[in-house]
C-alpha positions in Angstrom: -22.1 -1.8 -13.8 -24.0 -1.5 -10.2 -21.5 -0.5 -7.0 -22.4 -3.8 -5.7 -21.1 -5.6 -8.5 -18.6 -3.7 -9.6 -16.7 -4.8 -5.6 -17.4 -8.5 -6.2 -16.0 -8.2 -9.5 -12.7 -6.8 -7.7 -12.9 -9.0 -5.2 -12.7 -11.8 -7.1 -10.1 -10.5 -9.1 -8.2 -10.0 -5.5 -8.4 -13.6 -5.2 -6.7 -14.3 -8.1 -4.3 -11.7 -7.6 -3.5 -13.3 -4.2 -3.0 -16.7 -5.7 -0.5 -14.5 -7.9 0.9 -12.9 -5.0 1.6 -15.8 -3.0 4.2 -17.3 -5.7 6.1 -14.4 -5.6 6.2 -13.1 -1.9 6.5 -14.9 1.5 3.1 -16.1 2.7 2.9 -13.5 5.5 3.4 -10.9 3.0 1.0 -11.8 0.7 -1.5 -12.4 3.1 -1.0 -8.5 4.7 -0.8 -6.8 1.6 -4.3 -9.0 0.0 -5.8 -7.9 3.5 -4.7 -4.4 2.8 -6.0 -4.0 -0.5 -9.4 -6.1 0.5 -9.9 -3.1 3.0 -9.1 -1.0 0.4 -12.1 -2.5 -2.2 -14.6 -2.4 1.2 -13.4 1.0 1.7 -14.2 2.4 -1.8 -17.1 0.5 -2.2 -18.8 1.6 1.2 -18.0 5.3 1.7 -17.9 6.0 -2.5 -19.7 3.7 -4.0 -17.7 3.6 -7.3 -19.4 1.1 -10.0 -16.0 1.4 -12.0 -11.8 1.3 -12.3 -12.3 5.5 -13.8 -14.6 6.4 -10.5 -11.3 5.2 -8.2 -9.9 8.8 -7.4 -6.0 9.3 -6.6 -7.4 11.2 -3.3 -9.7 8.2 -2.2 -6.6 5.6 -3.2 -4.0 7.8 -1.4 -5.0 10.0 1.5 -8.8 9.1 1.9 -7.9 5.2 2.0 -4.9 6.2 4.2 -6.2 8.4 6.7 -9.2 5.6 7.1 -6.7 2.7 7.4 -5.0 4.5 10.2 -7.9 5.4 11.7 -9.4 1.5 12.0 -5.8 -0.3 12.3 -3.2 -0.1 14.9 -0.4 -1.3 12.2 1.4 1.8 11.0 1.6 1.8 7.0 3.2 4.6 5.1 1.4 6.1 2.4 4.3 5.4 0.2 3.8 1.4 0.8 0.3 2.0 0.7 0.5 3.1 -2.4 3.0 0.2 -3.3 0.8 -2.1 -2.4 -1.9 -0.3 -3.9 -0.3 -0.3 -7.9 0.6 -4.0 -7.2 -3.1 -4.9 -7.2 -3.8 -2.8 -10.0 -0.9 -3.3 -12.2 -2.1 -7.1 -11.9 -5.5 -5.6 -13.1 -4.3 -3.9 -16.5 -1.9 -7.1 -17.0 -4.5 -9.6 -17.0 -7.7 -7.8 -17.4 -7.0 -4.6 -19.6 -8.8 -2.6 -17.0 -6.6 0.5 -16.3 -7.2 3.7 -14.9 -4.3 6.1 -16.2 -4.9 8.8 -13.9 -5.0 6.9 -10.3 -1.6 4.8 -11.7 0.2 8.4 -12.6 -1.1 9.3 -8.9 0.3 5.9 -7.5 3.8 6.6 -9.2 4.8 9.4 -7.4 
């Protein structure tokens, strides 16, 4: 699958996910942590171009992705919520979708 692609795909799996989201946290919440990971997909997508769940390193879903966030947003995040926030989106991915990535949720766990 083509980069291009590959981010619409998520992205349209984000919407879903946020739909998902909303009926199980606050709206506010929902809203930040969808905005998070939709930074997240732009963020992969423009600086690695991945084209698929394997190409998503632990590094560019922890500290790259992290350090960039900071950089760009005033809000302070930890990179343990990050991550949080982070498995949430992809956890949703594996439940509905099958599309997993062992090593990146092993390096979301800890």
């Amino acid at each position: 699958m083509t980069p291009p692609r590959f981010h619409t795909l998520l992205l349209i799996y984000l919407d879903e996910y946020r739909v998902h989201l909303s009926a199980a946290k606050p709206h506010t919440q929902s809203t930040s942590h969808c905005s998070i990971i939709s930074e997240f997909l732009n963020y992969a997508h423009n600086y690695h171009l991945v084209s698929g769940l394997e190409q998503i390193t632990v590094s560019i879903a922890n500290s790259k992705f992290h350090n960039h966030y900071e950089r760009k947003n005033k809000e302070v995040i930890t990179k343990e919520i990050m991550k949080n926030i982070l498995k949430g989106y992809f956890v949703f991915l594996n439940k509905k979708y099958g599309l997993r990535n062992e090593i990146l949720m092993r390096g979301l766990e800890r």
